[in-house]
ZAZA-996071 format. One record per residue (C-alpha): residue in three letters; x, y, z. Coordinates in pm, whole numbers, padded with zeros to 5 digits, always signed. Layout:
<gubas>
alaXYZ/...
</gubas>
This chain:
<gubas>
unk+08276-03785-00517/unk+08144-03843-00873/unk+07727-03888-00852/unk+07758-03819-00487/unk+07484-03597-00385/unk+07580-03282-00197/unk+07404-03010-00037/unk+07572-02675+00005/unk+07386-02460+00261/unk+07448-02116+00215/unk+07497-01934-00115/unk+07770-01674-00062/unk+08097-01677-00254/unk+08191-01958-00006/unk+07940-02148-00035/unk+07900-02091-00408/unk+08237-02149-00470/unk+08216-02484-00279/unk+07996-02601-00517/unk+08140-02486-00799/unk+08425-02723-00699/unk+08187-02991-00625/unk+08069-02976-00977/unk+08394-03041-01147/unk+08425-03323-00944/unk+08119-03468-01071/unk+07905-03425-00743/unk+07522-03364-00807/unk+07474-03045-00597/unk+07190-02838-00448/unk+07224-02495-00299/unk+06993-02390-00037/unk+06999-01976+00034/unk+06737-01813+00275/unk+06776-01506+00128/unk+06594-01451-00204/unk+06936-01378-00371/unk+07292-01537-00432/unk+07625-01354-00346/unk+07595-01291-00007/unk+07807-00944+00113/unk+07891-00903-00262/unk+07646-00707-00420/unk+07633-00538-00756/unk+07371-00297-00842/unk+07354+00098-00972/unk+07357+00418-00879/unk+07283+00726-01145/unk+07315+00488-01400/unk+07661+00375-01300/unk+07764+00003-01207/unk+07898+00027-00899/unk+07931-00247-00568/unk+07717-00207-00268/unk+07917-00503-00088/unk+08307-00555-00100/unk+08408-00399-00440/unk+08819-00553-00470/unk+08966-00882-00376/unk+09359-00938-00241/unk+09513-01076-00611/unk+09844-01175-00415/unk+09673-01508-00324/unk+09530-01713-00622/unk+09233-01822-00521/unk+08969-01569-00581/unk+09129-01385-00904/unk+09128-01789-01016/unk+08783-01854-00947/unk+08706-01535-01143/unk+08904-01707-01401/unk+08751-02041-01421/unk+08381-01875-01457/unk+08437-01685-01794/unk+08533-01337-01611/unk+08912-01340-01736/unk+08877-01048-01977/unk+08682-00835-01653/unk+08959-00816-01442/unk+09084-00499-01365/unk+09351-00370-01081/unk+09271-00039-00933/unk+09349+00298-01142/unk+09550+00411-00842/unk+09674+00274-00532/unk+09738+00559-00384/unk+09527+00635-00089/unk+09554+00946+00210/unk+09471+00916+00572/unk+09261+01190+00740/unk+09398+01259+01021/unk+09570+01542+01230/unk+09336+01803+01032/unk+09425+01677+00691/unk+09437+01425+00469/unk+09789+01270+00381/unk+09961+01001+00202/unk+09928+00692+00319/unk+10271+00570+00446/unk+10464+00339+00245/unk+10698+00063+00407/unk+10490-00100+00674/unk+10301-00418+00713/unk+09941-00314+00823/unk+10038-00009+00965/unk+10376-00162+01185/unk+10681+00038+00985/unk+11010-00094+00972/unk+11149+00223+01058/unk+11028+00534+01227/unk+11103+00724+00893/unk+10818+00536+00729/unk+10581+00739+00960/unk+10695+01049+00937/unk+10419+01281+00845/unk+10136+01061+00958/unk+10250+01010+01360/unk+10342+01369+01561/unk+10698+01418+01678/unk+10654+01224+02028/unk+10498+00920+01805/unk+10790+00882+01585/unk+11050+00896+01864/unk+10829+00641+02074/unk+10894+00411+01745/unk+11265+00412+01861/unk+11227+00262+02127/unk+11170-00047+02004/unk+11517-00158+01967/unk+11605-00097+02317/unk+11282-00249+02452/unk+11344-00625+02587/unk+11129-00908+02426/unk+10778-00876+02447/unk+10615-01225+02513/unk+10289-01348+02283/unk+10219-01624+02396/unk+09981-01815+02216/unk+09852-01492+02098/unk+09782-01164+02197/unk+09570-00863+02058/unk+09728-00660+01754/unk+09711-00343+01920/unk+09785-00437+02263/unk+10145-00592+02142/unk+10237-00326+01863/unk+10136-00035+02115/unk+10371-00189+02371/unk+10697-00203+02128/unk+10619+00098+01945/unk+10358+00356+02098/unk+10000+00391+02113/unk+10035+00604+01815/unk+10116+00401+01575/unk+09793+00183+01680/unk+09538+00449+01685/unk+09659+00661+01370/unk+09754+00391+01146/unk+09653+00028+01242/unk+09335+00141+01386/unk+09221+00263+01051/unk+09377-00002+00865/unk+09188-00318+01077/unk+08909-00107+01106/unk+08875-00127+00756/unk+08866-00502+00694/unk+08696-00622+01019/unk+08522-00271+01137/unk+08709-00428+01496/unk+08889-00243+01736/unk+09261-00299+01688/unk+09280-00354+02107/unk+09088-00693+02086/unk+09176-00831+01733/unk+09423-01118+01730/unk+09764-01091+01571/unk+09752-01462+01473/unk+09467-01488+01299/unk+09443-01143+01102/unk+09813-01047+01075/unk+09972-01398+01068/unk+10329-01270+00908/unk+10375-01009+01244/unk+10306-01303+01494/unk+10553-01470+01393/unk+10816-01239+01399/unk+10670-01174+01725/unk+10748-01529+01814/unk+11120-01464+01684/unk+11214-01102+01680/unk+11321-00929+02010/unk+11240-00605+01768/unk+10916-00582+01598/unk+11088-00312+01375/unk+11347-00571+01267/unk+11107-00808+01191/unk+10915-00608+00987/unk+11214-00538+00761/unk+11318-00915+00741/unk+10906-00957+00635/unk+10984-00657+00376/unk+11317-00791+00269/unk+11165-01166+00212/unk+10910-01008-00025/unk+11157-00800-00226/unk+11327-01103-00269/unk+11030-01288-00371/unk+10997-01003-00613/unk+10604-01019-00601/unk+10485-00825-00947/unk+10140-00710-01020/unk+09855-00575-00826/unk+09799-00630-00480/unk+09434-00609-00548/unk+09168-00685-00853/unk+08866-00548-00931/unk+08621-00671-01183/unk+08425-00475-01423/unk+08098-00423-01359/unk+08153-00468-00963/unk+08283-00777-00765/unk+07971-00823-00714/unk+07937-00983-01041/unk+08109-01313-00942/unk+07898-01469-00737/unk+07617-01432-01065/unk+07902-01597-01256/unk+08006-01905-01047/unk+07624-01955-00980/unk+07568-01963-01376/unk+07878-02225-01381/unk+07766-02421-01168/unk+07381-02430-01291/unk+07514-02499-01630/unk+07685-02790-01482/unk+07380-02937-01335/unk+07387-02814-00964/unk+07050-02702-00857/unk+07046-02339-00641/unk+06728-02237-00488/unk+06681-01905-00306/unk+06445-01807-00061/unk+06471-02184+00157/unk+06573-02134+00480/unk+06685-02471+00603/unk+06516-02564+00917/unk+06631-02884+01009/unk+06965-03115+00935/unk+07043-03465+01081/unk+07223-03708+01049/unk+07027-04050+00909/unk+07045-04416+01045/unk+07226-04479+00677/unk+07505-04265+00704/unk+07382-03968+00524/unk+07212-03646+00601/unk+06862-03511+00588/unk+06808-03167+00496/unk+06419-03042+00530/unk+06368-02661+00389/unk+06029-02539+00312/unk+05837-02874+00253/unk+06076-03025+00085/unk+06319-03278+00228/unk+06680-03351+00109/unk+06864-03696+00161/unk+07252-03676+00018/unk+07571-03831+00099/unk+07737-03491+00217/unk+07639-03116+00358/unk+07858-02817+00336/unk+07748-02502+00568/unk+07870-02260+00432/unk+07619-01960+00636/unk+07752-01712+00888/unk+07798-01863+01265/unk+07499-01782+01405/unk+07269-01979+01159/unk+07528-02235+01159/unk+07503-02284+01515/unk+07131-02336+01470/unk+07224-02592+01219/unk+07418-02760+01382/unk+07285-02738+01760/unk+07116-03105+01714/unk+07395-03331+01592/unk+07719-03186+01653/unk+07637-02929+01980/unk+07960-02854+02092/unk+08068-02722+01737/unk+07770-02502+01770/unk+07841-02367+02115/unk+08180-02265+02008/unk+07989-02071+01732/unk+07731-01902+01922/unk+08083-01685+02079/unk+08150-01572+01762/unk+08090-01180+01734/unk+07988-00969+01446/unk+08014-00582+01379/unk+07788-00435+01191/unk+07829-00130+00956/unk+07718+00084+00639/unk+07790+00186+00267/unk+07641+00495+00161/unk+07779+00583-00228/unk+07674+00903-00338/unk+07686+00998-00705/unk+07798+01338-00851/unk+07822+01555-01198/unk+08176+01547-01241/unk+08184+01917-01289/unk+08038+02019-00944/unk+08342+01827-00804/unk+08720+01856-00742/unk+08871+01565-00536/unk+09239+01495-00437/unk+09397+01272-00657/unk+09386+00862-00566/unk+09163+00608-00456/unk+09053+00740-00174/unk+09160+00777+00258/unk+09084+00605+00575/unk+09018+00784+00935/unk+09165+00709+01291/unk+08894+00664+01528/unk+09101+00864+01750/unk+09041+01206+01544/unk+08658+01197+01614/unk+08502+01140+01284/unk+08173+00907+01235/unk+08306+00800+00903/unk+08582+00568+00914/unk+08680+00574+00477/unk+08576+00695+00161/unk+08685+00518-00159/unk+08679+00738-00485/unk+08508+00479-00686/unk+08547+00672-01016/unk+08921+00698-00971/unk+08971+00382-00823/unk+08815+00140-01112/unk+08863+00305-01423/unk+08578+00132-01612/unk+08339+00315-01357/unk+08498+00607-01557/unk+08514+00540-01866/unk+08142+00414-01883/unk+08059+00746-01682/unk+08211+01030-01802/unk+07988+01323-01665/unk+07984+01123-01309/unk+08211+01089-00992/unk+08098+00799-00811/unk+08216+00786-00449/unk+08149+00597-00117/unk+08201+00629+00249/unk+08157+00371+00533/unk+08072+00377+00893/unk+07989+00208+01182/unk+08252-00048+01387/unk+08212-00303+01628/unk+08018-00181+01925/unk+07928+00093+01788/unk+07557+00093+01771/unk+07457+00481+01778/unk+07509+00614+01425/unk+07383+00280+01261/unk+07064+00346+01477/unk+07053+00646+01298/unk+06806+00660+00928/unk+06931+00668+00589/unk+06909+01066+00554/unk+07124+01126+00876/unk+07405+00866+00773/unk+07394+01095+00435/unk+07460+01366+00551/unk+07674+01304+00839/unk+07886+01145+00505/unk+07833+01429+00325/unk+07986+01676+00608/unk+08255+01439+00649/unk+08338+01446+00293/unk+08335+01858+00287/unk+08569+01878+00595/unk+08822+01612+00474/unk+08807+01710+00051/unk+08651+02077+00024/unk+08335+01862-00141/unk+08025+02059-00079/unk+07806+01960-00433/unk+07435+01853-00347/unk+07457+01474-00481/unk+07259+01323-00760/unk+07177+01013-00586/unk+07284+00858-00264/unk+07216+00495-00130/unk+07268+00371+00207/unk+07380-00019+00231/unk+07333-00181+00565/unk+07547-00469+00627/unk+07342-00590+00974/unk+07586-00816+01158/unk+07818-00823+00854/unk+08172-00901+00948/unk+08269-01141+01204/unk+08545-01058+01467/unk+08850-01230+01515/unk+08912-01159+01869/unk+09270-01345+02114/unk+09202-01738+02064/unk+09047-01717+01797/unk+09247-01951+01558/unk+09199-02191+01933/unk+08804-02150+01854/unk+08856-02270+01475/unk+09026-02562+01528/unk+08802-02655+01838/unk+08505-02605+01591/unk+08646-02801+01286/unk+08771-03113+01567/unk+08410-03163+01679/unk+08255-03120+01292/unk+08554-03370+01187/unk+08422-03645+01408/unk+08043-03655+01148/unk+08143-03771+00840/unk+08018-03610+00520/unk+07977-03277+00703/unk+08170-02939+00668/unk+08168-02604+00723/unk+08357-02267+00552/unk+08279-01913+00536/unk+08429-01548+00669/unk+08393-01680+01029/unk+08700-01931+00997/unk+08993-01833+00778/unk+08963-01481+00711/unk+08680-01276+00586/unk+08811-01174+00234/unk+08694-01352-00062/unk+09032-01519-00130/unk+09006-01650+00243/unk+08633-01752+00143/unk+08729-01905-00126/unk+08975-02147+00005/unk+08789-02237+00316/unk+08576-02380+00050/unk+08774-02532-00144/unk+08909-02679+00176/unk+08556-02814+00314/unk+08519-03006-00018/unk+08875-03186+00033/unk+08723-03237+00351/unk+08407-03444+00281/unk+08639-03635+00032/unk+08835-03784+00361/unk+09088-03496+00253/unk+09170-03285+00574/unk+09546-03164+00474/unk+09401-02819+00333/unk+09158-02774+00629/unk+09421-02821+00857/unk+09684-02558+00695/unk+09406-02342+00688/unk+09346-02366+01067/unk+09689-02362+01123/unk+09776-02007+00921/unk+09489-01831+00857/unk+09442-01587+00500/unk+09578-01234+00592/unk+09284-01016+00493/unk+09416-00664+00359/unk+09245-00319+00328/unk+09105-00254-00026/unk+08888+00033+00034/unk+08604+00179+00275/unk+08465-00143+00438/unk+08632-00395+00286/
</gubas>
C-alpha cells in the first residue's frame, strides 16, 4: 500500500477515517466531498454561545473503534462520558425511568417493566415461557418476533422508542439480525426470548464490562471529523470539498479514473465511502448489479431543533433526558438535556440550559414538511406537556437531516453481502459507510477500516463485518 495512490470518495467519519488509515500505511490519498464541508451527519456548531452538536452528539465506547480513532487524532484529553445516564420515557401521561435490565427494550423478566408497560402488558410478558418456539428463519423483523413472544406492548412502549431513536425506523420492519445481532441469536437458540435475554445479561456480568457505555467529546462529536481531517492533511492526504465526483471507471491498466469538476484522478485504488444513493450513481457503470442492490436501500429522514434557555427560567427533571412511544401520539419522538448530559456544556455555560428534541421517522413526511417555526413550537409544547417547561427560549435552531439514516429492513445483512460479492469481483475498489454495518460511528468506523484491508487483498474484516453487523445503541434524541 505504501506510495499507492488512493482516492476516498466521500468525506464523512467513514470515509475520513478510511483515509486516515490509509495514511499510516503510507498511501498518498485524496478526498473528494460534494458538500462544501467534512464530517458528514456530525456537526459541531453553537447556539447562545454554547458548543453544542447539531448531528449525532455521543458514540457507543463499548466497541473500540471510534473512542480509538478519537484517540489516535490528539482528542484523548476531550473525552468525556455522559454526566448522567439516566434517562425517562414519556409515556402513559408521564415521564418515567427508563427500565433497567433489558437488551433494547426485550426484559429478562416481566419485573424489569413494571411501571413502564400497564398491568395486561406485564402479564402478556409471561407468557413467554409457555409459548412454543418461535421460528426466525433467516431473519425476521424486531418487532414482529418480540411482539409475538412477549406482547405488542413491549414493542410499541419500549422498543419502538428505543429503534426509533437510532434508525428513526419502525420497529415492525427493522431486522433483528442486522440491528440487534445478540437477540437473533438467542432467537436461533432459545425456545424463551426471556431466557435468552438473561443468558445475554449473565454473559456480560461475567465479562464484567466497566466504564461508560457511551463517550462524548468536548466541544461536540462533531469535532472529530475536523480532527482526523487535520491528521490526515498533516500526513500528506489531500481533501477537497465542494467536488462532486461525476464519473469513475475502471482503466485498461488496472486502475481507476476519477473525473470531479475538471479535474481527472488516475490511482491504484477508490474507496466510496458516500450514502447508497450516490454510490449507486457511482457505481451504475462498472459494477451495476452492486448498484441496483443499492438503489433498494431506504432512508428516513428527520430533525434536530436545540433550543437554548437562562437557566433560571427553567426547572427540568433530573437526567439526560426521555424518549416517546409513537403509540402515545406525540410529534416528538426525544429530548436530550444537553446541559445535564455533557457536563462541559455546563460548566462552560453556567447561566444556560441547552436542550434538544427530535422528530420525524421513516415515512413520516407531514411534520418535516412543516417550516422551522412550526417544528419549534410543536417542540416547545411537547416539552411543556412532558417537563412543566413553558420559558420563551433564547435561541432555537432547527437541523434537517434530509434522507439521513438508512433503514435496515428483513434481508438486509442478504443485501450487504450481495453488494460487497459483486464490488469484490473489481479489484482496488471498496465501499463503507452507515448503509452496511450499522449506522453509528463505531460501525462507521470499522466498515472503514475494513474497506482498506480490503483493497490490500485483505477481506477477513469485511467478511466478519457482513457476517455480524455493529449493534447500534440509543445515545440520545436522534442518535
Amino acid at each position: 500500500m505504501s506510495g499507492s495512490q488512493v482516492v476516498v470518495i466521500g468525506a464523512g467519519i467513514a470515509g475520513l477515517a478510511a483515509a486516515h488509515r490509509l495514511t499510516r500505511c503510507g498511501a498518498r490519498v485524496t478526498v473528494l466531498e460534494a458538500s462544501d464541508r467534512v464530517g458528514g451527519k456530525l456537526l459541531p456548531g453553537e447556539i447562545a454561545g454554547a458548543r453544542v452538536d447539531f448531528g449525532a452528539e455521543s458514540m457507543l465506547a463499548r466497541r473500540p473503534e471510534a473512542v480509538a480513532l478519537a484517540r489516535e487524532v490528539g482528542l484523548d484529553e476531550r473525552l468525556q462520558p455522559p454526566a448522567t445516564a439516566t434517562a425517562s420515557i414519556w409515556t402513559r401521561g408521564a415521564l418515567r425511568p427508563m427500565p433497567k435490565g433489558h437488551v433494547m427494550g426485550v426484559p429478562g423478566t416481566a419485573e424489569a417493566l413494571a411501571g413502564v408497560l400497564s398491568e395486561e402488558g406485564l402479564a402478556r410478558i409471561e407468557q413467554d415461557a409457555e409459548l412454543p418456539r418461535t421460528e426466525v428463519g433467516d431473519d425476521v423483523a424486531v418487532g414482529e418476533y418480540v411482539a409475538a413472544r412477549l406482547g405488542r406492548e413491549v414493542v410499541d412502549r419500549l422498543i419502538e422508542p428505543l429503534l426509533g431513536g437510532v434508525y428513526a425506523g419502525d420497529a415492525y420492519r427493522i431486522s433483528m439480525r442486522s440491528a440487534v445481532p445478540q437477540l437473533f441469536q438467542v432467537a436461533k437458540t432459545h425456545a424463551s426470548l426471556t431466557e435468552g435475554v438473561r443468558e445475554i445479561q449473565a454473559r456480560m456480568a461475567a465479562n464484567q464490562q466497566t466504564g461508560p457505555v457511551f463517550m462524548g467529546i468536548e466541544g461536540g462529536v462533531g469535532t472529530l471529523p475536523l480532527a482526523v481531517a487535520d491528521s490526515v492533511r498533516a500526513r500528506g492526504g489531500e481533501i477537497v470539498t465542494g467536488a462532486p465526483v461525476r464519473e469513475l471507471r475502471r482503466e485498461p491498466s488496472g486502475g481507476w479514473k476519477v473525473v470531479t469538476g475538471d479535474r481527472v484522478l488516475h490511482a491504484d485504488a477508490v474507496i466510496v465511502a458516500v450514502p447508497a444513493p450516490a454510490a449507486a450513481g457511482l457505481l451504475r457503470a462498472e459494477a451495476p448489479e452492486a448498484a441496483t442492490e443499492l438503489d433498494t436501500v431506504d432512508y428516513a429522514s428527520m430533525a434536530l431543533v436545540t433550543l437554548a434557555y437562562r437557566r433560571s427560567d427553567t426547572d427540568l427533571p433530573a437526567g439526560s433526558g426521555f424518549l416517546v412511544p409513537p403509540v402515545d401520539g406525540r410529534t416528538i419522538k426525544a429530548s436530550t438535556f444537553a446541559s445535564q448530559k455533557w457536563g462541559w456544556i455546563a460548566d462552560e455555560n453556567p447561566e444556560l440550559v441547552v436542550l434538544r428534541t427530535s422528530v420525524g421517522r421513516f415515512g413520516e413526511t407531514e411534520i418535516l414538511e412543516r417550516d422551522d417555526t412550526a417544528l419549534v413550537d410543536v417542540s416547545r409544547h411537547d416539552l411543556e406537556a412532558a417537563t412543566g417547561l413553558a420559558a420563551t427560549p433564547l435561541e432555537t435552531r432547527v437541523t434537517r437531516w434530509t434522507d439521513g439514516l438508512p433503514q435496515y429492513p428483513v434481508g438486509h445483512h442478504a443485501r450487504v453481502a450481495r453488494i460487497r460479492e459483486h464490488v469484490a469481483k473489481l479489484p482496488g475498489l471498496a465501499v463503507c459507510g452507515a448503509q452496511y454495518d450499522g449506522v453509528g460511528i463505531p460501525a462507521c468506523v470499522a466498515s472503514a477500516h475494513a474497506a482498506v484491508d480490503q483493497i490490500q487483498g485483505d477481506l477477513t474484516a469485511v467478511r466478519e463485518l457482513t457476517a455480524n453487523p455493529v449493534q447500534s445503541l440509543h445515545g440520545g434524541a436522534g442518535e
